[in-house]
N, C-alpha and C positions, 0 to 999 in steps of 0.2 A: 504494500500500500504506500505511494505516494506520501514523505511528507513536506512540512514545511521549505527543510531545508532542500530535496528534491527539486522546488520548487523555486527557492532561491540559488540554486546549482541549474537552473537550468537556463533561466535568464537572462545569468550572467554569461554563461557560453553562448546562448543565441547574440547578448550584446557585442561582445567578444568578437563570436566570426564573423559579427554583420562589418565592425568597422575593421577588421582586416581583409574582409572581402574590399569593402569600400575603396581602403588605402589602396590595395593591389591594383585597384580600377583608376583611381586619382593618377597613379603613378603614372597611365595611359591614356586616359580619358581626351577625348577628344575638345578643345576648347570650351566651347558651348555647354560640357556638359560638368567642367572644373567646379563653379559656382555651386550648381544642386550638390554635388559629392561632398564636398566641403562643406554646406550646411548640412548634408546627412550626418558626417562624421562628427561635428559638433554637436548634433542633437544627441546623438547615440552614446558619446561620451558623457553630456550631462547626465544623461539615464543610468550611465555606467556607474557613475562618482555616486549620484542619489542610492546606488545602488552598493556599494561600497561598506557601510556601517552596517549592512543587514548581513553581508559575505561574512566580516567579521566576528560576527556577533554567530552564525553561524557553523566559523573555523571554532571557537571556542568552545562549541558546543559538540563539536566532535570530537574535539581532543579531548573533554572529556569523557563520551562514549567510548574513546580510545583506553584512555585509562581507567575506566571501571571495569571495563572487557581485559584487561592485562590482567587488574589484579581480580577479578574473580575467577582468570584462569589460576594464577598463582592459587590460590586457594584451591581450587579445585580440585589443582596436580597435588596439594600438602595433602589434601583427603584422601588421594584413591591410594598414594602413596602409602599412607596410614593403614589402609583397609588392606595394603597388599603386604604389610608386616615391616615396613621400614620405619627405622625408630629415627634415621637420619636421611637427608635429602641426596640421594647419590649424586646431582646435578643433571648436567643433560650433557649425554656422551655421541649423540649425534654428530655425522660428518657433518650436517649444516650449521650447529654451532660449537665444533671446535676447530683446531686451525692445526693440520696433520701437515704443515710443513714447519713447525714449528715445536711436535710434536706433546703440544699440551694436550691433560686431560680434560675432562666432564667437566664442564663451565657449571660456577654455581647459578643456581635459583636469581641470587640477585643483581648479578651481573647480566643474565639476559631480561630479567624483567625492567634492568636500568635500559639495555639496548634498544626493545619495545617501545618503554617510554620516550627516549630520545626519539626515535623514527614519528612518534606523533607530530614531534616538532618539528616537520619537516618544510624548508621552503618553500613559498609560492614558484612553478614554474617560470622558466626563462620566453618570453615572447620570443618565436621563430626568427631566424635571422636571416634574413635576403644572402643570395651569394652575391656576390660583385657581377657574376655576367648575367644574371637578370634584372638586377638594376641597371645595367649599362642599356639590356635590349629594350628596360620600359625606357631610357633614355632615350632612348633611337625610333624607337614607336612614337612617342609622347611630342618629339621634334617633330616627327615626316607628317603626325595631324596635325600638327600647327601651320605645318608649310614650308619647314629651312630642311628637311632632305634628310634621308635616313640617319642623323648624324649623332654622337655622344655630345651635351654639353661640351668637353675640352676641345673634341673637333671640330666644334663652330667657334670657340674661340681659337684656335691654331687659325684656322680659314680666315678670321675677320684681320687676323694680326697680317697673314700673310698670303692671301688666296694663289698666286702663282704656286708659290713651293709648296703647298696643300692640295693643286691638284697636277703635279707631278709637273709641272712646266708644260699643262696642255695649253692652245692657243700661241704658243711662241712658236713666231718663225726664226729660225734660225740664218743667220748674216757669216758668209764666207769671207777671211781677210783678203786682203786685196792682192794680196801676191801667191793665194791659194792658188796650184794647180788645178786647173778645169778643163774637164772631157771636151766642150764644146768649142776650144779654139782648134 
């Protein structure tokens, strides 16, 4: 069943991908249509922000679902432990929590219950990071709809600084010295 915070989990990933969809489209977006994207991505981010202290409010409330779920397993493991004749906690001798190139034993009880808890406290995700060559090609996209030509930002300025050596020395004719050899005499 659905709850609250399902609810505010969900929201914020709809708001999320709307304005990274948005940005991805910004980055290319045809003139005309800069203006609307822009105010979409403002809107969507005030929504995000208002939306903000409710995320928080329900990160806190998982961690600690996190933490009563750890320690009522702790507990649980101390009971069956008990019921299966152990007077003492042998730890937990699993290859998942111990470190066999280092050759330790059975990790105690409170050392992976501290591990548990630490992982509750775990950061917020990194936002996605563009590689360099798709940023360049919304570059080149984002130019050639505006009209200056399939080009990178740096390549319209090289071209403005020096348009002959930016397009290879096309349009020059080329001038023979005067004491050049020539087929035609």
């Amino acid at each position: 069943m659905p709850t609250e915070t399902d609810d505010i989990l969900t929201r914020y990933r709809v708001l999320s991908t709307r304005i990274y969809r948005d940005e991805r489209a910004l980055a290319t977006a045809y003139p005309q249509d800069v203006e609307r994207l822009t105010k979409d991505i403002e809107r969507q981010r005030a929504l995000l922000a208002d939306l903000e202290q409710e995320v928080e409010e329900a990160k806190e409330e998982v961690r600690g679902q996190l933490r009563s779920a750890v320690d009522a397993y702790v507990e649980a493991r101390r009971r069956l432990l008990s019921l299966n004749g152990h007077f003492q906690d042998p730890g937990f001798d699993d290859p998942i929590f111990t470190s066999v190139w280092h050759g330790s034993g059975p990790q105690p009880v409170a050392a992976v219950q501290s591990l548990l808890l630490e992982a509750a406290e775990m950061k917020p995700a990194r936002r996605p990071e563009i590689p360099m060559v798709q940023r360049q090609h919304e570059e080149r996209v984002r130019n050639e709809r505006a009209g200056r030509g399939h080009y990178t930002d740096a390549d319209l300025a090289r071209r403005a600084a020096n348009p002959d050596l930016f397009d290879h020395g096309a349009g020059f004719k080329r001038l023979r010295p005067a004491n050049h050899w020539r087929d035609d005499v």
